[in-house]
N, C-alpha and C positions, 0 to 999 in steps of 0.2 A: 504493500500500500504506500510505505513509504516511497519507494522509487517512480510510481506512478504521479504522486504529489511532486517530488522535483521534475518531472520531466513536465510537467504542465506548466511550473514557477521559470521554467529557462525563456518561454515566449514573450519575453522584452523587445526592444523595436529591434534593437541589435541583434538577438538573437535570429530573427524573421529576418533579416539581411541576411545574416550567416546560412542559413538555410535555403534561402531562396539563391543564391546566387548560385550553391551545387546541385541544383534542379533544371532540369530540360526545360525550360525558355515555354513547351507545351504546357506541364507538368503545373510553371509558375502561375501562368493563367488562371489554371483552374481552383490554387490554396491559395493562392495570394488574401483574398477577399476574407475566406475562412482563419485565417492565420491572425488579419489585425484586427478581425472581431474577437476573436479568445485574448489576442494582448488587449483588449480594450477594455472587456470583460475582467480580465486580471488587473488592470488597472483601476478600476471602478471598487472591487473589493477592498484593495487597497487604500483607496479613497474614504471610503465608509469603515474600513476598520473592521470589515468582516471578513468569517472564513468562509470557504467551499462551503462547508455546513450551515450555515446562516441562511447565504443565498436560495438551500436546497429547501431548506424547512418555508422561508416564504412561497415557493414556487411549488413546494407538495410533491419536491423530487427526491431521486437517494443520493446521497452525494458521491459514487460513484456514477452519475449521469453529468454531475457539473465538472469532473474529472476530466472524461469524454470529452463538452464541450473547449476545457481550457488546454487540449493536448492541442487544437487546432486541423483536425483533418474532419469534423464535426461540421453535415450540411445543414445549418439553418434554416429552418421556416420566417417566411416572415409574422406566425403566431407568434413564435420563440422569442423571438427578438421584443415581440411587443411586448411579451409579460415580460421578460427581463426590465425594460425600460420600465414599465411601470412598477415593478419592486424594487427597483433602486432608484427612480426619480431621476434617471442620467439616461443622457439620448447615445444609441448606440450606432444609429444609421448614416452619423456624417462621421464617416472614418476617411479618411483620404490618404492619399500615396504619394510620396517624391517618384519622379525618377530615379533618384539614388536608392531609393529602395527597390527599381523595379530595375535593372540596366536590361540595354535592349540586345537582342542575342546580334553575337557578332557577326561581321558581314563575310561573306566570302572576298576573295580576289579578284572575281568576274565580276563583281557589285559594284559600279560606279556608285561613291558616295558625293552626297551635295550636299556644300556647305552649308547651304538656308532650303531645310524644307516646308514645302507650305501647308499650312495647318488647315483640314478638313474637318468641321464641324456636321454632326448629322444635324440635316433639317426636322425642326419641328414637324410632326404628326398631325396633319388636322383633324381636328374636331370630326367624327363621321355620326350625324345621328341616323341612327338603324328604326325603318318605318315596318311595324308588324301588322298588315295587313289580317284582323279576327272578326269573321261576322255576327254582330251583337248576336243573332239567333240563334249561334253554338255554345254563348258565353253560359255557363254553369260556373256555382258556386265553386267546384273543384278548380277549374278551370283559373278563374282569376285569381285564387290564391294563388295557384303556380306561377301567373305572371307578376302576383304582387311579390314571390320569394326571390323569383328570379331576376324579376328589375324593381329595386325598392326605390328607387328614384327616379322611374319615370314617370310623364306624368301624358294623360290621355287624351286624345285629339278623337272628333269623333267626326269621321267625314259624311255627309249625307250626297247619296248618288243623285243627278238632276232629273232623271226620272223617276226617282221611286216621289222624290219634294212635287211633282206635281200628284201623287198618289195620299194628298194631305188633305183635310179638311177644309176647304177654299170659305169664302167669306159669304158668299152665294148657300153654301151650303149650312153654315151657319145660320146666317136668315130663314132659310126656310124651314129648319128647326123650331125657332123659335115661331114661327109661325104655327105650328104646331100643338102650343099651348091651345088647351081646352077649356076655353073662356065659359062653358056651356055649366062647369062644374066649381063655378066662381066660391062657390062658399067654404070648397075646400082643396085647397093648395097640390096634398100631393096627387091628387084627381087630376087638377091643372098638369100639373109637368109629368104626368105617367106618358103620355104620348112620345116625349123628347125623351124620357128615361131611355125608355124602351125601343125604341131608332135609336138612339147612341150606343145602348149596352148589343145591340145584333149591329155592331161596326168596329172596327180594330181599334184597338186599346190608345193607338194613337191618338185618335179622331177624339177621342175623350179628354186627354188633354191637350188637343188645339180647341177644344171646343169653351174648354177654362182660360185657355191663353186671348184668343178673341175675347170671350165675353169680360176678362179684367180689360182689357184696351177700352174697351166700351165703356165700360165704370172708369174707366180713368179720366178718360177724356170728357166726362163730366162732372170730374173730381174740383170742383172748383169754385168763388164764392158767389160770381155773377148764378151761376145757378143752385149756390146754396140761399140766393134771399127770395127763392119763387116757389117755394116747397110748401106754399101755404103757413098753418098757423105755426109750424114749426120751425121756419124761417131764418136764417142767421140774422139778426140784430146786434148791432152795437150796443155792447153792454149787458145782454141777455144771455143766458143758459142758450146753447144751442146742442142739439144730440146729434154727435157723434152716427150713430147708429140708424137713426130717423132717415137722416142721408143719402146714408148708403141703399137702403131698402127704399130710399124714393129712387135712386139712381137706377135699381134694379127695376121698380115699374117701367122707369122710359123705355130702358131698352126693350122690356117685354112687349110694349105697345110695337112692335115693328120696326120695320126700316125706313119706311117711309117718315114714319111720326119720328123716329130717331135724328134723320138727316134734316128735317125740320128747326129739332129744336137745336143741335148745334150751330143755327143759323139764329137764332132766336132762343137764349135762357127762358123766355118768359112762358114758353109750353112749357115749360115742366108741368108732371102731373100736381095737382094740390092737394094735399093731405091722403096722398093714396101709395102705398107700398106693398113689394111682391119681396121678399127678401127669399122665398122656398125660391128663387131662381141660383140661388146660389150654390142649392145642396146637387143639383142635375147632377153634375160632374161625379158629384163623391155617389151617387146612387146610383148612375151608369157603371161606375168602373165595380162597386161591392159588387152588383147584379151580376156582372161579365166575370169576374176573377174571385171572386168570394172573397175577397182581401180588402180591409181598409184602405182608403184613399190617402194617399200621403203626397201631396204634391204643392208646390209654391208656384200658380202660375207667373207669368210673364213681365205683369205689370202688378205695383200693391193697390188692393180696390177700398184700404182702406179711406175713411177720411181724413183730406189732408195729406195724402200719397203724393199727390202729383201739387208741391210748391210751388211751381211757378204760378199755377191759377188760383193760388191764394194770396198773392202779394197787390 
């Protein structure tokens, strides 16, 4: 044991000289690297005042494995390296070389030497971002874990084909949705929108939320106060309680009324409906998508339909 402990303690810089000079020029290549990471390593003990067996007990190794590494023919990982660095709080990866440490193998007689040779730097590597083309409709939960293990820092672009974008829910189609409410069954709400449930839940899950995405635009663009003071007795007033809520469920009768009565009153605040509100316009979405997938709705459409969302038409 003893003699194993001195042959490890000989790896000074000088001694890696000594060494390396009576090794085949191939040979140096390949320990060089290994050689002044173990003198490094033995100098860091040194440093801290510890032995082989110190280092072993923080690292959970035998100390005949830290033997190994400090003989120097010991291939590193760069794991190795990293725990070493962080049980001793010393950076082990800027180790650098003289030429005097390395000499270059001698030339033959046939070798024209040049007094100034010129120095070749490799070129920087550019950047290559790698595009993985995965059809959302294979993605399973297995599936994107393996992409989330394998690339934990990529981040996800989601390209939509120009044909399938015309396969969307159009604004046309929209409207005539909403034309669909069954005014005939006014006294009760979900009687009203069973018509629109039911055409959106027998249409692709898509269509359900573009059908939320439209209809917040639509609430948005009435989100504002020229037609919050025409809402009848609930009115925004200077100085007065104004609800929040009242608002929005006037905002949802306009749209209800049509497209026509719609494109009116963005021309003219002063149609707004008076004291009249449809707020069941709002559940369609979440009652199409339970109906079609048996799953709660969980979605943030496009624009906020709260009140007061859209600032600019509050100023």
């Amino acid at each position: 044991m003893m003699k194993k402990d001195k042959k490890a303690e000989l790896y000074s810089s000088a001694r890696i000289r000594e060494v390396l000079q009576r090794r085949d020029p191939k040979q140096t290549a390949r320990t060089r690297k290994r050689m002044l990471i173990a003198a490094r390593i033995e100098d860091i003990l040194t440093e801290l005042g510890w032995k082989k067996k110190d280092l072993a007990a923080r690292l959970g190794k035998h100390p005949s494995e830290i033997t190994k590494w400090l003989s120097g023919t010991h291939n590193f990982t760069t794991d190795t390296l990293a725990e070493i660095e962080q049980a001793t709080g010393k950076t082990l990866l800027q180790v650098s070389a003289t030429a005097e440490e390395y000499p270059a193998p001698p030339v033959s007689n046939n070798q024209q030497v040049q007094e100034e040779r010129p120095e070749y730097f490799a070129a920087e590597k550019p950047r290559i971002t790698t595009v993985i083309k995965y059809p959302l409709r294979n993605i399973r939960p297995d599936v994107l874990q393996d992409l989330q293990e394998k690339y934990p820092d990529a981040e996800v672009r989601i390209e939509l084909d120009g044909d399938r974008l015309r396969e969307g829910l159009t604004e046309e189609r929209f409207w005539q949705l909403i034309g669909m409410l069954d005014w005939s069954k006014e006294e009760d709400n979900e009687a009203v929108i069973e018509p629109v449930v039911k055409a959106l839940a027998a249409s692709p899950v898509r269509h359900i939320y573009e059908f939320d995405d439209i209809l917040s635009h639509k609430l948005f663009q009435l989100d504002g106060l020229e037609f919050a003071k025409q809402i009848g007795d609930s009115s925004w007033k200077p100085g007065k309680y104004f609800s929040v809520d009242i608002f929005l469920y006037a905002r949802c009768c306009a749209v209800a009324n049509g497209f026509e009565y719609y494109q009116k009153l963005l021309k003219d605040p002063y149609q707004m409906p008076k004291d009249q509100d449809f707020g069941a316009l709002l559940r369609i979405a979440e009652e199409a998508y339970l109906r079609k997938t048996g799953r709660v709705y969980d979605y943030v459409p496009a624009y906020p339909v709260e009140t007061y969302g859209n600032e600019d038409s509050w100023k």
